[in-house]
C-alpha positions as MATLAB code, in Angstrom:
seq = 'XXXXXXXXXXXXXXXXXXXXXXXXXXXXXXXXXXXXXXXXXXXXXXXXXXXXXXXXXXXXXXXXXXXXXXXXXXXXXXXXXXXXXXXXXXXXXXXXXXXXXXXXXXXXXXXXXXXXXXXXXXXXXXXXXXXXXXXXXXXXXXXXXXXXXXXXXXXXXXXXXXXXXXXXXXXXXXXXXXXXXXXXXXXXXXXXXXXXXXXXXXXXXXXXXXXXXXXXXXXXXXXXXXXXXXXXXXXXXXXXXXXXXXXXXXXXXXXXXXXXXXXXXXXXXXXXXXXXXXXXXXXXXXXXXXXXXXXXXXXXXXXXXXXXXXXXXXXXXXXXXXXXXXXXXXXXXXXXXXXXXXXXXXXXXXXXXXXXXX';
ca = [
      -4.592   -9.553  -30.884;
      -5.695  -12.386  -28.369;
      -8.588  -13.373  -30.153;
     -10.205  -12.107  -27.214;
     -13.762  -11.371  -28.010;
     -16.322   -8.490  -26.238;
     -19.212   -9.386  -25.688;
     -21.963   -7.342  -27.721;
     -25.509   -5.951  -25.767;
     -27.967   -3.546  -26.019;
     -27.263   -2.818  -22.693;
     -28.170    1.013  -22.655;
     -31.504    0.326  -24.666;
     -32.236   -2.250  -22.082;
     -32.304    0.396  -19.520;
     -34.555    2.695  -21.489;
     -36.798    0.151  -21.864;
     -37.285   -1.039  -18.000;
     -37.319    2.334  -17.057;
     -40.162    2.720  -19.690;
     -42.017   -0.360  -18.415;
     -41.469   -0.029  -15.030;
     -43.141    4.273  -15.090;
     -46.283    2.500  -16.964;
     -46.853    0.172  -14.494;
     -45.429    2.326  -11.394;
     -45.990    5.338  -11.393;
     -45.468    5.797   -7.995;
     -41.608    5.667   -8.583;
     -41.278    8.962   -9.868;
     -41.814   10.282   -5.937;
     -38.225    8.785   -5.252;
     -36.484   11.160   -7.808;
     -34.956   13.986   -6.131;
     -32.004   15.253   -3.487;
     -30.853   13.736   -0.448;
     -28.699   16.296    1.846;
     -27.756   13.657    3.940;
     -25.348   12.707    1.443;
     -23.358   16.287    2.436;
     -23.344   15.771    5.938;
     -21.919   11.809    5.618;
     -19.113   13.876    3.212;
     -18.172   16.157    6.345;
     -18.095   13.289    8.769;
     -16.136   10.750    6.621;
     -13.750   13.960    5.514;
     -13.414   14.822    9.336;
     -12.600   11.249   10.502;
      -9.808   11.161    7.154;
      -8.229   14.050    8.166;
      -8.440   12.827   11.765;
      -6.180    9.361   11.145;
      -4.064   11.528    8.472;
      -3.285   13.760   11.107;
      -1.924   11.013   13.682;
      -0.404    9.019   10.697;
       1.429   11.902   10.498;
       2.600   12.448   13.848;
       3.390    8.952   14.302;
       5.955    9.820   11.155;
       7.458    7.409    8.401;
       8.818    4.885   10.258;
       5.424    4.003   10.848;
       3.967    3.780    7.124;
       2.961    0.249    7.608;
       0.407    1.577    9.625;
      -0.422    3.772    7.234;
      -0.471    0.919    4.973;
      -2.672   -0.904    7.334;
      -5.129    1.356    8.620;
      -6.092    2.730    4.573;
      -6.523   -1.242    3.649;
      -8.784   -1.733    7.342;
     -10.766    1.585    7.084;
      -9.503    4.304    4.480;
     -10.290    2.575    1.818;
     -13.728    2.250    2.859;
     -14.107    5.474    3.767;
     -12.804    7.043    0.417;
     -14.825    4.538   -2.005;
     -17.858    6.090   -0.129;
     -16.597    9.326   -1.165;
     -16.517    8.205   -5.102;
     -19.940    7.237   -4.668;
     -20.509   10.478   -2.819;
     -18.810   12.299   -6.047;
     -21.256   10.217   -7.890;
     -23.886   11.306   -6.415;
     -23.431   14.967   -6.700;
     -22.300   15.129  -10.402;
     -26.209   13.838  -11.161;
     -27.230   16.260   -8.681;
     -28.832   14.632   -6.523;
     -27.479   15.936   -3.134;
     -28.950   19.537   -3.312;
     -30.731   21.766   -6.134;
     -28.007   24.321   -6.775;
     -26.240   22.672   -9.228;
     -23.226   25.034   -7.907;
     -23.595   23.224   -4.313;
     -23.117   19.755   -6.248;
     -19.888   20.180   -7.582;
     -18.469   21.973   -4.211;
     -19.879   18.537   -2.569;
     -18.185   16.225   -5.241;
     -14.460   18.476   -4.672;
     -15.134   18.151   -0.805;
     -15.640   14.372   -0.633;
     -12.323   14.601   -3.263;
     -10.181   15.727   -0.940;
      -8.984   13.027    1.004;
      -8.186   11.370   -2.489;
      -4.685   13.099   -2.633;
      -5.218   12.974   -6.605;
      -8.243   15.518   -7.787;
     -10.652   13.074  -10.205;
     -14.292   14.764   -9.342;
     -14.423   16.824  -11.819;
     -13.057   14.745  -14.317;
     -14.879   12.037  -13.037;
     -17.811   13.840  -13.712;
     -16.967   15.045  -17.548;
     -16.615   10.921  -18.328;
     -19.341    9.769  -16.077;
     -21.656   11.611  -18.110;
     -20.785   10.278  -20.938;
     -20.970    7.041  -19.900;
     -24.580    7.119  -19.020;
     -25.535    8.627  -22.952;
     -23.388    5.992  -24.546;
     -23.308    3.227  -22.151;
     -20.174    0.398  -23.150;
     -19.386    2.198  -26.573;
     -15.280    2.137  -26.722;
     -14.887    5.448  -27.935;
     -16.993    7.380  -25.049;
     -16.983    5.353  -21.864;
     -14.255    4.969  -19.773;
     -15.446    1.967  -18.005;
     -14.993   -0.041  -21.249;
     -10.819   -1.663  -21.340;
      -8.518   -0.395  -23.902;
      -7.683   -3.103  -26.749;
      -4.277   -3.141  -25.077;
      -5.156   -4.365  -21.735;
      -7.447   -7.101  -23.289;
      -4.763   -8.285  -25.163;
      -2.047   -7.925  -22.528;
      -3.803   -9.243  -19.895;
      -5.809  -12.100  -21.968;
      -6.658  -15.192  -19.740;
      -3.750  -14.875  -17.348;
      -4.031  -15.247  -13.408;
      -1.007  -12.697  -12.741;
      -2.348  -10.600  -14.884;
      -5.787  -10.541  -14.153;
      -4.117   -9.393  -10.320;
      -1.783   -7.058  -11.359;
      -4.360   -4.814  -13.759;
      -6.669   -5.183  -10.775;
      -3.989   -3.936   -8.461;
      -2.815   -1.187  -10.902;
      -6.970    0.065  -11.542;
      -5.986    3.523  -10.769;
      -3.727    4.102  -13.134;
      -5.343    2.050  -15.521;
      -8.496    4.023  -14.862;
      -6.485    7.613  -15.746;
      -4.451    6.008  -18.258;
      -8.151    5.092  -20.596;
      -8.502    9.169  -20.525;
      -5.545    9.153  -23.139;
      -8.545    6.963  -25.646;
     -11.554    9.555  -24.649;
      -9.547   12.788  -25.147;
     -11.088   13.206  -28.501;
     -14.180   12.174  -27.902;
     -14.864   13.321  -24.082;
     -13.046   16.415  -23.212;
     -11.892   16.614  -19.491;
      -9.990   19.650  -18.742;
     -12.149   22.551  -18.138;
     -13.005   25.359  -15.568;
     -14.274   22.870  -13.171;
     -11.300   20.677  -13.694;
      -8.578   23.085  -12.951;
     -10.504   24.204   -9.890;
     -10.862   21.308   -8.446;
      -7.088   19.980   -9.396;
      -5.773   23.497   -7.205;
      -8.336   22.447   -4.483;
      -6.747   19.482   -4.547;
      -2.876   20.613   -4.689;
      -3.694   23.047   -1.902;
      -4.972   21.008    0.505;
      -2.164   18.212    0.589;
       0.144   20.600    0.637;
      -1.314   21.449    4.056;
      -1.191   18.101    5.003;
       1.919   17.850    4.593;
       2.732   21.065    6.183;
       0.717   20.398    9.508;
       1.112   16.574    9.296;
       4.151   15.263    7.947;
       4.372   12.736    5.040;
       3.276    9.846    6.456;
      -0.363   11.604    6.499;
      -0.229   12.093    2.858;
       0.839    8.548    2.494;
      -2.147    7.483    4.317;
      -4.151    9.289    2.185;
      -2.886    7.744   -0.879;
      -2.533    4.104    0.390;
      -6.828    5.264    1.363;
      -7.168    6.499   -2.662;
      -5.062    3.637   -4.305;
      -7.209    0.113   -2.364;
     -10.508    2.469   -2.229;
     -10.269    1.479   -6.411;
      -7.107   -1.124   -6.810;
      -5.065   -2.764   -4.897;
      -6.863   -6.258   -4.995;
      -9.058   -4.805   -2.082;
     -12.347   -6.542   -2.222;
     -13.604   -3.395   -2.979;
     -11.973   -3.078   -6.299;
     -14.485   -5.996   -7.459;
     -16.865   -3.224   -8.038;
     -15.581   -2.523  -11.216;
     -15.858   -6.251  -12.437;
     -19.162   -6.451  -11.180;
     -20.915   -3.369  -12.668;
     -20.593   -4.404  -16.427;
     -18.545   -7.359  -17.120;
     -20.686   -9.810  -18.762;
     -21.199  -12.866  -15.688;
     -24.829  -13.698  -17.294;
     -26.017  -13.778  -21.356;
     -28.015  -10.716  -22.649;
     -27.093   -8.511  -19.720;
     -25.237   -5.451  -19.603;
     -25.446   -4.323  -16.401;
     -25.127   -6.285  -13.015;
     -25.986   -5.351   -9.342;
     -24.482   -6.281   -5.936;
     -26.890   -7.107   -2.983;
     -24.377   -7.942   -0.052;
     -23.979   -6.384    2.889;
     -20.539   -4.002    1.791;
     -23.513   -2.219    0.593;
     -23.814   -0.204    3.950;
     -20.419    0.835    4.041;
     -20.311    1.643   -0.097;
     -23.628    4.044    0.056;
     -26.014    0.896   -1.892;
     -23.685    1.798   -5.231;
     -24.386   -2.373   -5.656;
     -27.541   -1.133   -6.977;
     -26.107   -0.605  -10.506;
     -29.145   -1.611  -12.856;
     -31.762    0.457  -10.716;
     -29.152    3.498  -10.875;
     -28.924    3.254  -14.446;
     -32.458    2.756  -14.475;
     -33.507    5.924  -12.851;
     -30.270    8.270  -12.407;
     -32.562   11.277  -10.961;
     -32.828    8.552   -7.804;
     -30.547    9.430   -4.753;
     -28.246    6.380   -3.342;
     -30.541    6.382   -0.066;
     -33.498    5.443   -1.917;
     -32.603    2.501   -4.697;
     -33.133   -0.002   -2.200;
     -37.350    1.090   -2.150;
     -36.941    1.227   -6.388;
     -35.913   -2.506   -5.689;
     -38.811   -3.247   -3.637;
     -41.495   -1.306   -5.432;
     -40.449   -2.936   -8.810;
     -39.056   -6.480   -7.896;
     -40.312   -8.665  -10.923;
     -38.040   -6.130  -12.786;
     -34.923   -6.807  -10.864;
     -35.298   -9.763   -8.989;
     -35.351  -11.888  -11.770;
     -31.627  -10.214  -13.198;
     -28.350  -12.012  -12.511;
     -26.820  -10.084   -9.542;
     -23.925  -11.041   -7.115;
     -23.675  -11.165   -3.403;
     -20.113  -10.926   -2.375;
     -17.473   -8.680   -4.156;
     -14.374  -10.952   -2.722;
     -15.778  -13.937   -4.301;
     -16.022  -12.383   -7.227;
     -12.674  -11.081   -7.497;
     -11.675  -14.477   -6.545;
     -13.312  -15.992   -9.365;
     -12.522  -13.253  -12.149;
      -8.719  -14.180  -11.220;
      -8.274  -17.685  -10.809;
     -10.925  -18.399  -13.582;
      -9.306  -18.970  -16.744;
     -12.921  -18.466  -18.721;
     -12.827  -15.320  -17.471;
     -11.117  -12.031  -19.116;
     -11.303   -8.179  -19.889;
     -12.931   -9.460  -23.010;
     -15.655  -10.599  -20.786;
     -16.770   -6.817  -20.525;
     -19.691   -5.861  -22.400;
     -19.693   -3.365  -24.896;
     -21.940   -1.686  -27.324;
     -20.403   -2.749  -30.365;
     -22.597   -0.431  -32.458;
     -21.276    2.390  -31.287;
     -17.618    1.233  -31.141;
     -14.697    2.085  -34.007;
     -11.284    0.819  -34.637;
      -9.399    0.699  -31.792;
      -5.747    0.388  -33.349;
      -4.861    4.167  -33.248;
      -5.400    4.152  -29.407;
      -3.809    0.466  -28.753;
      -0.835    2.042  -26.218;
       1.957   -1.070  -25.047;
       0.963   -2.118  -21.276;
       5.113   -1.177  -20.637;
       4.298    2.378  -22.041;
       1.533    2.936  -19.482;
       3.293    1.783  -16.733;
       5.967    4.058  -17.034;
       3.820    6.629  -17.596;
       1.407    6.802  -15.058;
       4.416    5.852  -12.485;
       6.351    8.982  -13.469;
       3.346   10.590  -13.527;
       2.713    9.897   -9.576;
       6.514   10.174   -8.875;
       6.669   14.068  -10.228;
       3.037   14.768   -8.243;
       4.757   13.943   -5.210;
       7.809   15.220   -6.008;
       6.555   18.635   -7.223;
       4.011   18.760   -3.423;
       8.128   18.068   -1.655;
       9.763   20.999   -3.785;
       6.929   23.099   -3.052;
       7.017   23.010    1.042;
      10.795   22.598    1.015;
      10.955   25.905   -0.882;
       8.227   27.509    1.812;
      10.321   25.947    4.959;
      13.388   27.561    3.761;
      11.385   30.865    2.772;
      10.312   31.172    6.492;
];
């Protein structure tokens, strides 16, 4: 162990609580709950203008990943970590009433991912909302193993941030008794998924599924300043708070997911309206720690040795022994790179075998 401590909060009763306090005093907020279509239409465009730069990715060909590389750091990454918060959006169905119409809008805005996670998304999502930073059930909490591997360490700190994705899948491994994940929904939207870069490859060429991924991987990881996101949501910057919230102007281009607190505050509110929850209810949020630039913060979470994983808050109430999930940081690695290696490899076999079928 590292001697690492998590902090403890009542982070998901302090939610219940301002939500409670702030109905009794404003009523009023209750006529932001509801569905916001535009959220669909922003899917189409930002899925059009992916499959627009995968395309000439693609025709430029390999020798021209670095553009690839480039262009996903510059603008895909953007445009995919909208399409999380998208995703986000529609598994607390808040994009249209047909519950049905949510999940096709959370696979659509999926699909320039190149890895399905909607759908699973959504089964751990969930789950963190009813049992906010408890170690058995959320996902956003860190295994024991990457507190301890990654302790107080600069490098460290960078390369978990740069590895997120696979970090990210690699936590399902601790839920899978606790949070099921594979499922009707699942399965659908994994073949959805499958289907559709094998046409990219197909009408595009490699290098536009590269794009794609470079687009997926610094959307979450990569040390893109958008991978602060996941520092500042619920690691612990401020005493006897849970939650935190980023007001900066990334907000635009990231569909206002900085609002964190008011989102866990009031879940049935679409994106486009937790800026007017802000402003209807300040004392209630203006007074709460919050941060105003992601890249400073990712700056400071790496070169600042008081700073850890253990700095995450969790619900320690509602935590157990961790030792029968504690998996070696070498283990995961390995893992989740074979893991991406035999994806890809199993998309090549695939349209080899259909270009020498034709």
């Amino acid at each position: 162990m590292s001697g690492i401590s998590v902090t403890s909060n009542g982070a998901d009763r302090s939610h219940v609580e301002r939500r409670r306090l702030i109905l009794e005093k404003y009523p009023q907020v209750q006529e932001l709950f509801g569905k916001d279509p535009l959220t669909f239409k922003i899917a189409v465009g930002i899925f059009a203008l992916q499959l627009t730069l995968a395309a000439l990715m693609g025709y430029l060909g390999l020798d021209y990943w670095w553009l690839s590389l480039l262009l996903a750091i510059g603008v895909g990454a953007f445009a995919n970590h909208a399409n999380f918060v998208i995703i986000h959006d529609a598994i607390h169905n808040c994009v249209f009433d047909n519950p049905l119409a949510n999940k096709w809008t959370a696979i659509l805005a999926d699909l320039s991912n190149a890895f399905p996670t909607a759908m699973g998304f959504r089964c751990y999502h969930i789950k963190h909302h009813s049992h906010l930073s408890a170690y058995d059930y959320d996902a956003d909490i860190p295994s024991q193993w990457e507190v301890d591997w990654v302790g107080n360490s600069t490098w460290r700190k960078a390369a978990w941030l740069f590895a997120f994705p696979a970090i990210q899948l690699a936590r399902l491994n601790r839920l899978k008794g606790t949070v099921p994940i594979w499922g009707q929904w699942t399965y659908i939207n994994a073949a959805v998924i499958i289907l559709f870069d094998l046409f990219v490859l197909i009408a595009f060429g490699p290098n536009g599924l590269l794009y794609l991924f470079f687009s997926f991987w610094f959307s979450v990881g990569g040390l893109h300043p958008l991978s602060a996101r996941w520092l500042q949501e619920h690691f612990a910057f401020a005493p006897n708070q849970g939650t935190f919230d980023y007001y900066g102007p990334l907000n635009t281009l990231a569909l206002n997911i900085g609002y964190h607190n008011e989102h866990h505050d009031f879940h049935e509110i679409p994106w486009t309206r937790l800026p007017q929850l802000t402003v209807m209810a300040p004392e209630f949020y203006t007074t709460l720690t919050c941060h105003r630039s992601w890249f400073a913060l990712l700056v400071t979470f790496i070169f600042d040795p008081s700073y850890s994983l253990g700095t995450r808050s969790e619900n320690v109430t509602l935590a157990a022994d961790r030792s029968a999930t504690s998996i070696s940081p070498a283990y995961i690695i390995l893992h989740q790179s074979l893991f991406i290696r035999r994806y890809f490899w199993g998309l090549s076999f695939i349209l080899s075998r259909s270009l020498v079928c034709r």
